[in-house]
C-alpha positions as CSV (number, residue, x, y, z in Angstrom):
1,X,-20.6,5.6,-40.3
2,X,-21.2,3.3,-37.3
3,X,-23.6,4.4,-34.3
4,X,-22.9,2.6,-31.1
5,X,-24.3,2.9,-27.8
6,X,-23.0,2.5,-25.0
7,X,-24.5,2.6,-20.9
8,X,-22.3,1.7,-18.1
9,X,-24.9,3.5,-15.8
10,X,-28.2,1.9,-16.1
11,X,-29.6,-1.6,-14.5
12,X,-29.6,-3.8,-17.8
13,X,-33.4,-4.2,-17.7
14,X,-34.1,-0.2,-17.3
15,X,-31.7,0.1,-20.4
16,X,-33.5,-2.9,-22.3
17,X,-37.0,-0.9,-21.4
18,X,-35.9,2.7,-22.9
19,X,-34.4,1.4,-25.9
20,X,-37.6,-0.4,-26.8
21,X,-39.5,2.4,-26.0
22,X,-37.9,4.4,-27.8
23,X,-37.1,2.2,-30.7
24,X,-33.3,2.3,-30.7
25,X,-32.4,0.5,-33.8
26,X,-28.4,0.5,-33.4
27,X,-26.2,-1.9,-31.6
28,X,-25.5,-0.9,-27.6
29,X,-23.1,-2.2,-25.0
30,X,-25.1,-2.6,-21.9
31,X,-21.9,-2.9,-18.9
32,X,-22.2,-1.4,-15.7
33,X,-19.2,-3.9,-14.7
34,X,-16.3,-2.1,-12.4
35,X,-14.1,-2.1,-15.6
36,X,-16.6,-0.7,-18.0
37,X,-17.8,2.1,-15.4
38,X,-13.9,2.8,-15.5
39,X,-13.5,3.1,-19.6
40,X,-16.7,5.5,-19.7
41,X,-16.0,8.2,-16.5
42,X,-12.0,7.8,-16.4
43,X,-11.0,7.0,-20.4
44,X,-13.9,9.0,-21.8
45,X,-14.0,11.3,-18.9
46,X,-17.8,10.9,-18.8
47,X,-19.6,12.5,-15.7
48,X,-23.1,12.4,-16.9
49,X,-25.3,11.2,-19.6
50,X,-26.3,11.4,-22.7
51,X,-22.9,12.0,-23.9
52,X,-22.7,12.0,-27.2
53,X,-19.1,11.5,-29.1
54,X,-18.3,11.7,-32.5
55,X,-15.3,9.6,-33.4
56,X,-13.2,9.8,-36.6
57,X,-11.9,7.1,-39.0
58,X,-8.2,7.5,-37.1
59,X,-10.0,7.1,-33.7
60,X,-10.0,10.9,-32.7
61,X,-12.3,12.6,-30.7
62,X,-13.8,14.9,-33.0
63,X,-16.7,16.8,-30.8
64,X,-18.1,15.8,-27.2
65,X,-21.3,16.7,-25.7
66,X,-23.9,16.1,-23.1
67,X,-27.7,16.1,-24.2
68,X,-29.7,16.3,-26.9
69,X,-30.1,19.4,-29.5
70,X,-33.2,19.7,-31.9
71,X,-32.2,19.9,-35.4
72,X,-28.8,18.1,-34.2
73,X,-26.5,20.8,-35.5
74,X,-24.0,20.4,-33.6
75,X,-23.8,16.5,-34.4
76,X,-23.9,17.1,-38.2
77,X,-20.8,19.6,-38.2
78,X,-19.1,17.4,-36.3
79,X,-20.0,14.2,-38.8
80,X,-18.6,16.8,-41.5
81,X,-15.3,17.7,-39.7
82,X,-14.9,14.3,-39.6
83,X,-15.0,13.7,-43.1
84,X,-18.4,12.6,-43.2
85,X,-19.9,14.2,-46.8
86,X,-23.8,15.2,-45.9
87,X,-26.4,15.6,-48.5
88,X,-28.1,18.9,-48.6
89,X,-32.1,18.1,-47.5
């Protein structure tokens, strides 16, 4: 499983700020570039943020959604239906 981030919203030092703050330990792609802005609100069909994606090994949209969830439920089905095997906690 990879986790990527990615912000084609935010002024690069603003980004750079919250993911310190908040300890973000996975790799980002800070772009607010024309093109970039393009991929997230035209290809992803992003119109606000978070938006949270979970992609398949084939490249396949599995499940989309704004915001965050407690417990992340909605994420970990996802991760399943994508082939992901979870341990029981």
């Amino acid at each position: 499983m990879v986790i990527l981030g990615f912000n084609c919203s935010d002024d690069k030092k603003i980004a750079m700020e919250f993911m310190k703050e908040n300890a973000a330990t996975f790799p980002n792609i800070l772009d607010s570039s024309n093109e970039a802005t393009k991929v997230g609100f035209q290809g992803y069909r992003m119109s606000g943020v978070p938006l949270n994606y979970i992609i398949d090994g084939d490249g396949k949209v599995v499940d989309a959604w704004y915001g965050y969830e407690k417990g992340h439920k909605r994420a970990l089905a996802a991760l399943e239906k994508a082939g992901l095997k979870l341990e029981d906690k």
